[in-house]
C-alpha positions as CSV (number, residue, x, y, z in Angstrom):
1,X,-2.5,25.1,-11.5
2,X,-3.5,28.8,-11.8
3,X,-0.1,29.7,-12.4
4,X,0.5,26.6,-14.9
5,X,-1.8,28.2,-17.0
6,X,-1.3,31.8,-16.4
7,X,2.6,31.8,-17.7
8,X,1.3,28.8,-20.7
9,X,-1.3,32.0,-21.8
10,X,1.1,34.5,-21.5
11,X,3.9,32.4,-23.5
12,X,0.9,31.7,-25.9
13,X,0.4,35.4,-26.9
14,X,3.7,36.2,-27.0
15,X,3.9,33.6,-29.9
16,X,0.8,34.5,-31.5
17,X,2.0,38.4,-31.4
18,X,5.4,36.9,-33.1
19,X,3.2,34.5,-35.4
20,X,0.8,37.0,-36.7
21,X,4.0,39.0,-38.0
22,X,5.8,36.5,-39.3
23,X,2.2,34.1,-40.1
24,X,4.0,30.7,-38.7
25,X,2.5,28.8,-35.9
26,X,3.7,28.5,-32.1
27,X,3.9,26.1,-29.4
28,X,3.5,25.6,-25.7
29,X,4.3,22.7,-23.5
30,X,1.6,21.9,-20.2
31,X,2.3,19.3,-17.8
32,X,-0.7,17.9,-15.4
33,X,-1.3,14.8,-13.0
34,X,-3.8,12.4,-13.4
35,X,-7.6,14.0,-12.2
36,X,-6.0,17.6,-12.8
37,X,-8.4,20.2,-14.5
38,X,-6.0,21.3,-17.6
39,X,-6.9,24.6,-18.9
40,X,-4.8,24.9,-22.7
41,X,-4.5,28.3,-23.7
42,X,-5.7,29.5,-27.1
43,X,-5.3,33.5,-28.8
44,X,-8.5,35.0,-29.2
45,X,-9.9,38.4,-29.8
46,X,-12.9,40.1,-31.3
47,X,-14.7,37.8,-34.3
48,X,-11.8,35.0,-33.7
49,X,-13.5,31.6,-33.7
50,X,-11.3,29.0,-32.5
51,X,-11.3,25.6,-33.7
52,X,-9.5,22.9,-31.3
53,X,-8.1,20.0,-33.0
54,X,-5.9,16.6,-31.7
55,X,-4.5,14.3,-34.0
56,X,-6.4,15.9,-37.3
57,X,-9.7,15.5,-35.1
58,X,-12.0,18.4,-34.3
59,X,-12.0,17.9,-30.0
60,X,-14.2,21.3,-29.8
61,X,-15.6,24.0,-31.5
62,X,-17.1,27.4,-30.8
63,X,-21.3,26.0,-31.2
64,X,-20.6,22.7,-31.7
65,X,-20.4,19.3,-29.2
66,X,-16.7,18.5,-28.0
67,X,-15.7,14.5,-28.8
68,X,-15.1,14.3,-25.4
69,X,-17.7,15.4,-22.1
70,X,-14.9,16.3,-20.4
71,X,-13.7,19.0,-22.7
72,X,-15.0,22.5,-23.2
73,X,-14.3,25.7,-25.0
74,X,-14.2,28.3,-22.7
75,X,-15.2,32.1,-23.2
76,X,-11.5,33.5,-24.4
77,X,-10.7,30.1,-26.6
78,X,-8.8,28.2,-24.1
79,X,-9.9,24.3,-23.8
80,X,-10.8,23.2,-20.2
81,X,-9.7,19.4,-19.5
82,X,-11.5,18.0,-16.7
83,X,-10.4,15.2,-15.0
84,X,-7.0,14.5,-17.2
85,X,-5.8,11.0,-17.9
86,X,-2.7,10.1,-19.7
87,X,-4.3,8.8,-22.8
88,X,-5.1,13.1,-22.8
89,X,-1.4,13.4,-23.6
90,X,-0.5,14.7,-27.0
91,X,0.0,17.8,-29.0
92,X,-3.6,20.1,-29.4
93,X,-3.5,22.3,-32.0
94,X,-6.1,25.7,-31.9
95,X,-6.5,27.2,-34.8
96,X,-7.7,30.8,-35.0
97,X,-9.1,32.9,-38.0
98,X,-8.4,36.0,-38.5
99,X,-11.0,38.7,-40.1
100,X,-8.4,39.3,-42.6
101,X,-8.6,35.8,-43.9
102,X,-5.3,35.0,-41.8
103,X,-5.1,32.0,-39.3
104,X,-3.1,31.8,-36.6
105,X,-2.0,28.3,-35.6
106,X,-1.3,27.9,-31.5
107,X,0.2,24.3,-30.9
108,X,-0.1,23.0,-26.9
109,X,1.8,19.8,-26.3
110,X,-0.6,18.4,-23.0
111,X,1.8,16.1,-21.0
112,X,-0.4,14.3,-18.3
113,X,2.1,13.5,-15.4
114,X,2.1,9.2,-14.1
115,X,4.0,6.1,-13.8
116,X,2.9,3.1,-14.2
117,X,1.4,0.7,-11.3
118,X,3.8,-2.1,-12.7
119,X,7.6,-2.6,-12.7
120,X,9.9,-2.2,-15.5
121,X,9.5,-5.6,-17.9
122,X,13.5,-7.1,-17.9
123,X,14.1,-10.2,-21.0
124,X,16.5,-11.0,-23.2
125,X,16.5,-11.1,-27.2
126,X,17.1,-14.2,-28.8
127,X,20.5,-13.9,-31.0
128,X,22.1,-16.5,-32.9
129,X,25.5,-15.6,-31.4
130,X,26.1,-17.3,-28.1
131,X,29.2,-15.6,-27.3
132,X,27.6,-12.7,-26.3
133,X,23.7,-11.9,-24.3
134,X,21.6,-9.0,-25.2
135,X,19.0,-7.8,-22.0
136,X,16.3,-5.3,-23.0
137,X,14.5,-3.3,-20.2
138,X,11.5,-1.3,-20.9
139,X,9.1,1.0,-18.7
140,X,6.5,1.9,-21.0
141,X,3.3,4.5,-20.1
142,X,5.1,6.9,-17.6
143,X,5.0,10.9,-18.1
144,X,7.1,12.3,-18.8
145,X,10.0,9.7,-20.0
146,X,11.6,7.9,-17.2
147,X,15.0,6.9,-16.7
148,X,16.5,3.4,-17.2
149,X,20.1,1.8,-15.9
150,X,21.2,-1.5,-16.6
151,X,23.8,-2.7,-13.6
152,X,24.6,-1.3,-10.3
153,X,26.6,1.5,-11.5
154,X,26.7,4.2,-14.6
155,X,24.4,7.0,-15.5
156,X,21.0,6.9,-16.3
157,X,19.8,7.3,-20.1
158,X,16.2,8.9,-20.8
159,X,13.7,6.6,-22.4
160,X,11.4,3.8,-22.4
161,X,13.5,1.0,-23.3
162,X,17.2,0.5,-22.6
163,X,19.2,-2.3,-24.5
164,X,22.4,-3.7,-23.8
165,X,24.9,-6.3,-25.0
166,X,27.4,-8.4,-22.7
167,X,30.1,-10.6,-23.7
168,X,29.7,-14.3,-22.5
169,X,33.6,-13.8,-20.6
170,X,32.2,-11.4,-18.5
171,X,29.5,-13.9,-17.1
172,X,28.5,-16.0,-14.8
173,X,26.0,-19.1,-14.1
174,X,23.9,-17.5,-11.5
175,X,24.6,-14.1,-12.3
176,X,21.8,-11.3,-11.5
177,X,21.5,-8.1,-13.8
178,X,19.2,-5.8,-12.6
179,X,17.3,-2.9,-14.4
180,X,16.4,0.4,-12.3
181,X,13.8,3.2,-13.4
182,X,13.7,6.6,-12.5
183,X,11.0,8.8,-12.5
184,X,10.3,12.3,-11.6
185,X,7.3,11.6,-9.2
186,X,9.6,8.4,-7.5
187,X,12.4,9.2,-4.8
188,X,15.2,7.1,-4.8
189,X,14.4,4.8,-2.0
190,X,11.3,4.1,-4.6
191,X,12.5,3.7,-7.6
192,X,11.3,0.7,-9.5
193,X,13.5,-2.1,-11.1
194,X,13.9,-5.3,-12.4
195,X,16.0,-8.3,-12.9
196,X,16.7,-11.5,-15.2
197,X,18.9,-14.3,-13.5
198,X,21.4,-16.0,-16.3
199,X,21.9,-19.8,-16.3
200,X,23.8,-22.3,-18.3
201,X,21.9,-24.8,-20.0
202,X,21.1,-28.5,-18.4
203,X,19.3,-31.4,-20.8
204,X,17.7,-33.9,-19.6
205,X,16.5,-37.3,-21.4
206,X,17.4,-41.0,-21.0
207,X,21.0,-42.0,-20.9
208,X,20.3,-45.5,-22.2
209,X,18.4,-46.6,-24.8
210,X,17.9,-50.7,-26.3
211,X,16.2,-51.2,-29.6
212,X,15.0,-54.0,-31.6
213,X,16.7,-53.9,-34.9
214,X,14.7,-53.0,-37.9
215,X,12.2,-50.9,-36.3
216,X,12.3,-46.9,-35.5
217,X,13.3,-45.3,-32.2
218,X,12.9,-41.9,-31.0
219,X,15.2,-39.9,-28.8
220,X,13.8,-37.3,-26.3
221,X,16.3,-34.1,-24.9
222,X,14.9,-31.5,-23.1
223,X,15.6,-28.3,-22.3
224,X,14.1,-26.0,-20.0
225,X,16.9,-23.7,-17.6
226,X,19.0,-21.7,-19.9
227,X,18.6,-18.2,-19.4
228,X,19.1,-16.8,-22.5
229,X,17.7,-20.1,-24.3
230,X,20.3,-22.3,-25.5
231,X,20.6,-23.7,-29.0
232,X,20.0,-27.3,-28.7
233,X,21.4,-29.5,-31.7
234,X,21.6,-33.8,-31.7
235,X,25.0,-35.2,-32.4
236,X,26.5,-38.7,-33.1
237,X,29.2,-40.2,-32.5
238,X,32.5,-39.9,-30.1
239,X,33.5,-37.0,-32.6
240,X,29.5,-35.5,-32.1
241,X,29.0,-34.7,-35.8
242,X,26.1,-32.9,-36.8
243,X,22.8,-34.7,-37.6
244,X,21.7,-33.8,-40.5
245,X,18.0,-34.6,-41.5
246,X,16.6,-37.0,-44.4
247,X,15.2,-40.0,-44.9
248,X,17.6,-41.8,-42.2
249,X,17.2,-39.3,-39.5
250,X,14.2,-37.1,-38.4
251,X,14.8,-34.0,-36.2
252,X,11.9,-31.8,-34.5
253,X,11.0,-29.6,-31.6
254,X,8.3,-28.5,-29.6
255,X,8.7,-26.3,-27.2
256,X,11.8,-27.2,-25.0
257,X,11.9,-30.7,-26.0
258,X,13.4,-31.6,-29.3
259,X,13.5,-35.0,-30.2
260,X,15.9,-37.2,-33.0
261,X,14.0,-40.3,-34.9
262,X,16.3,-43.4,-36.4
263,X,14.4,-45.0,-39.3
264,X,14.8,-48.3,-39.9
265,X,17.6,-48.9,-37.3
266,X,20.4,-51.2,-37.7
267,X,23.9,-52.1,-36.4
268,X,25.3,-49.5,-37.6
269,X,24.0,-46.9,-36.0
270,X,25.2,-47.6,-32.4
271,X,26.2,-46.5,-30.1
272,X,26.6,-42.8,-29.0
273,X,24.6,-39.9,-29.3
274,X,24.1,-36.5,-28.1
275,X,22.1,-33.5,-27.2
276,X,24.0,-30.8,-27.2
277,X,22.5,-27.4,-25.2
278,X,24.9,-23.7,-25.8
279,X,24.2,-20.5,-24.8
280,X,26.8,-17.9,-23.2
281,X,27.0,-19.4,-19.9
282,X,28.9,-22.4,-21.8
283,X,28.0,-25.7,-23.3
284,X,26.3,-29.1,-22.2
285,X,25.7,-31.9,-23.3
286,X,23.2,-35.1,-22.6
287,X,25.3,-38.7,-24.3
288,X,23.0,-40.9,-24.6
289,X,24.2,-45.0,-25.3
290,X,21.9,-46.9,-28.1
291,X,21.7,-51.0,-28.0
292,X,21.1,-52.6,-31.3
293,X,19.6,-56.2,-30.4
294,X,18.7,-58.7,-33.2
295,X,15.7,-60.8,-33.1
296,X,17.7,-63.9,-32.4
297,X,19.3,-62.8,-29.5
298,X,16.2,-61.3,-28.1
299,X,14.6,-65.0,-28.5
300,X,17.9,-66.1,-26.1
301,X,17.6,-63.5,-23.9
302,X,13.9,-64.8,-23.0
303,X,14.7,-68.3,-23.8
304,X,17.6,-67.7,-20.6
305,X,15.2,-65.8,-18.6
306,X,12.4,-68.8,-18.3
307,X,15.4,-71.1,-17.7
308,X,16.3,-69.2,-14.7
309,X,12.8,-68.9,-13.6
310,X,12.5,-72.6,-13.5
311,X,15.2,-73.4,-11.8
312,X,14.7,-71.0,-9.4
313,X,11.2,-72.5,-8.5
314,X,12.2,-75.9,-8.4
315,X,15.3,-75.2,-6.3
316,X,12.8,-73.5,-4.1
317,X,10.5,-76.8,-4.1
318,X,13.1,-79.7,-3.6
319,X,14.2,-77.5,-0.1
320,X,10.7,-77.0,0.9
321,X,10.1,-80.9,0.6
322,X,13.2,-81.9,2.0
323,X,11.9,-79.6,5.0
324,X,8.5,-80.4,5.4
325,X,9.8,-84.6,5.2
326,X,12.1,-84.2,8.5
327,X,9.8,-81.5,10.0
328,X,10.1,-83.6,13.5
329,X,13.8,-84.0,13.6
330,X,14.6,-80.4,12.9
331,X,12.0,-79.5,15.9
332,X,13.8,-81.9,18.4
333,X,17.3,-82.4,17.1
334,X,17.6,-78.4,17.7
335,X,18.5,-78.1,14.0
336,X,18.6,-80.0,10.7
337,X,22.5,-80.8,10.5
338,X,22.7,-81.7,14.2
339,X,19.5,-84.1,13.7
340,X,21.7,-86.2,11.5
341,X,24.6,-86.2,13.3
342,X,23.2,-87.5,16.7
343,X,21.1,-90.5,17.2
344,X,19.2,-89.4,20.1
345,X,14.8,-90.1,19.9
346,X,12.2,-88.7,22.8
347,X,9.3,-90.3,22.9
348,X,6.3,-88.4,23.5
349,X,3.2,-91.0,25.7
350,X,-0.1,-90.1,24.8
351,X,-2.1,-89.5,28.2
352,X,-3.9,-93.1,28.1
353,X,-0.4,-95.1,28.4
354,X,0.7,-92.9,31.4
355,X,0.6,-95.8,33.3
356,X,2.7,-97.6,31.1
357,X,5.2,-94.8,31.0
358,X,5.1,-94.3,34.8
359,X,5.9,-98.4,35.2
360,X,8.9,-97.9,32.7
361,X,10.7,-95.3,34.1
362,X,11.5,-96.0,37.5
363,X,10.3,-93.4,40.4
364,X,12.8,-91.8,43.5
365,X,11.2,-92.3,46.5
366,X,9.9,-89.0,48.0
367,X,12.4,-86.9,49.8
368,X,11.7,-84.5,52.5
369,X,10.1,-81.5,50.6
370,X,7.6,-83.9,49.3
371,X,8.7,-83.6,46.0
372,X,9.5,-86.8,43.1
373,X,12.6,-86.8,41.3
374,X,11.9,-88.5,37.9
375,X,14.3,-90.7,36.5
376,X,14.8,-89.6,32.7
377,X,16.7,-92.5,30.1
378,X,17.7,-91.6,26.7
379,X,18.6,-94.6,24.6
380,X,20.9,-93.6,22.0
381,X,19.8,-95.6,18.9
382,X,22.3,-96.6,16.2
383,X,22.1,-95.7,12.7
384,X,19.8,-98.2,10.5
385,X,22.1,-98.4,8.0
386,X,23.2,-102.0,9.4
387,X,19.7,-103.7,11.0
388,X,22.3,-107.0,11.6
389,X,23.6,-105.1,13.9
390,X,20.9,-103.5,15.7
391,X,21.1,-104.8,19.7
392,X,19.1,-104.2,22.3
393,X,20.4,-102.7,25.6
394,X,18.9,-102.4,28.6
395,X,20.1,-100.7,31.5
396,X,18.9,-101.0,35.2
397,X,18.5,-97.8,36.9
398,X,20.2,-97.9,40.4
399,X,18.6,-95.7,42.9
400,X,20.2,-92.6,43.9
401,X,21.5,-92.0,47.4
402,X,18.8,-89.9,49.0
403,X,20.8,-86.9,50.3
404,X,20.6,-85.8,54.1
405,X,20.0,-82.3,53.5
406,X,16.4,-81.2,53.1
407,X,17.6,-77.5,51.9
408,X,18.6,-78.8,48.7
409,X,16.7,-78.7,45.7
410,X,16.1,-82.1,44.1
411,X,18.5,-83.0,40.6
412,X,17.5,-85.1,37.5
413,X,19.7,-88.1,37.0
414,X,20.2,-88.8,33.6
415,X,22.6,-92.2,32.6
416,X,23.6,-93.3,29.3
């Protein structure tokens, strides 16, 4: 720092000498990090009262109170900086007068060393050309002026902002551009960058719309992943010629949704519509189909629809009845169209006639095992469409030869 300010003094008077001679002012350049003491060199000499000045503000004055704590005037006219920040950077002028009624002007441009804690800031300005994208990157509040580089490859250009303009053919949907910063205090593994992803445009909405005729509708597109934004525009017809707006057609936006109104809608104005999205990644589009339905045939429409719903229900009822009235011969007929075709009935004997049931049905005698072999009859009864010819038959059950072998499980007989 010493040294800083030891060749800044000596570069300093060396002007001065040059400017007294010639009566024009000088200027030196000091560079300083953030916290640094800054010593800024001024010419002095016997009855020379320095005045310091930044910005056509007095900063400090020989007997009088600096604008700042931090600054001083020091013994030989130099201003001390104490812990420099880079809002300290600018050009300090010290002005010196002469006992001769000359001045002598010393100019000191303070340049307070830092990068900013943030990344560069990468968007893209809005253009009403779509066949091309401009990208602006910017870097703003580093000392001294950084470095900026759109891309992957080329040279770096000095500043704080870097602009550039590509044409839509040499893009893609998905494409990454990348700005990168350089800076004095940042090696290269650390420099800072940014980046802005491009995307072609996508709107969404409602692809099928029925109205009432006579009364308004309202069409909804939105719009919210083109990168640049797209220009979003409502079209009609197979042909998609423009909208324009008046009494018949009402256009707005807010925001990414932009929305068409129909007034007083008729016939006429189906069927095809659509919101049309462009930027340079290329053009989409949202068709939307419009139904037109009069008040009579919205009257049919429900009209039909109770129909249905009646008939429905009572088709619904009649099978439930029709169920629910041969309950019994679905259960023992193993299914309602093989109850009809058969004519066979079980009779079930409540417990008190089991002694009526055991005199009907004949009993086997007892075999070895101990066990009974029950005699079962089924009677098959014919259909009562005919009662003339209803007769009764009767069949006597003949006992079964009892078998010798007492290994043998017992069988049920069953005759017809």
């Amino acid at each position: 720092m010493n040294r800083v300010a030891a060749l800044a003094l000596l570069q300093l008077f060396l002007s001065a000498a040059a400017a007294v001679s010639r009566n024009v002012s000088s200027e030196t350049v000091v560079s300083a990090a953030p916290g640094d003491v800054v010593l800024l060199p001024c010419y002095s000499g016997r009855n020379v009262t320095p005045v310091w000045m930044k910005d056509d503000h007095v900063v400090a004055t020989k007997g009088g109170a600096a604008s700042d704590p931090r600054f001083g005037l020091e013994h030989d006219g130099s201003l001390s900086i104490r812990e420099a920040i880079p809002e300290d950077s600018g050009s300090f002028l010290c002005s010196s007068s002469l006992p001769d009624n000359r001045t002598i002007n010393a100019r000191v441009q303070l340049q307070v060393v830092d990068i900013p804690s943030t990344h560069p800031d990468c968007m893209f300005v809005p253009t009403a050309n779509t066949s091309s994208v401009q990208l602006n990157c910017s870097w703003l509040g580093a000392y001294p002026t950084p470095k900026l580089r759109w891309g992957d490859h080329g040279d770096f250009q000095t500043g704080d902002s870097l602009a550039v303009t590509l044409n839509s053919s040499t893009l893609r949907d998905g494409q990454t551009m990348t700005c990168t910063a350089q800076h004095v205090l940042l090696r290269e593994e650390n420099y800072k960058s940014c980046s802005i992803t491009l995307k072609a445009p996508y709107p969404e909405g409602k692809p099928l719309v029925t109205v009432l005729e006579g009364s308004n509708v309202t069409l909804t597109c939105s719009e919210t992943t083109a990168v640049p934004t797209a220009d979003t525009t409502w079209r009609k017809g197979q042909n998609q010629d423009p909208i324009v707006p008046g009494p018949k057609y009402v256009l707005s936006a807010e925001g990414p949704t932009f929305q068409l109104t129909i007034v007083q809608i008729s016939k006429d104005d189906e069927p095809y519509y659509f919101c049309r999205s462009e930027n340079a990644l290329g053009v989409r589009e949202l068709e939307v189909f419009l139904t037109v339905r009069t008040s009579s045939s919205a009257y049919s429409g429900a009209v039909i629809g109770v129909f249905l719903a009646a008939l429905i229900v009572g088709s619904a009822f009649i099978v439930a009845k029709i169920l629910y009235s041969r309950r019994h011969t679905i259960c023992l007929g193993g299914g309602f169209m093989q109850a009809e075709d058969r004519g066979d009935v079980l009779d079930l004997v409540e417990s008190d006639d089991e002694q009526i049931f055991q005199d009907t049905v004949p009993q086997l005698p007892p075999i070895a095992n101990g066990r009974h072999t029950t005699l079962v009859q089924i009677h098959p009864i014919p259909s009562s469409d005919n009662p003339e010819d209803l007769e009764t038959v009767e069949t006597k059950p003949e006992p079964p030869e009892q078998k010798d072998e007492p290994t043998e499980e017992p069988e049920d007989l069953v005759s017809f």
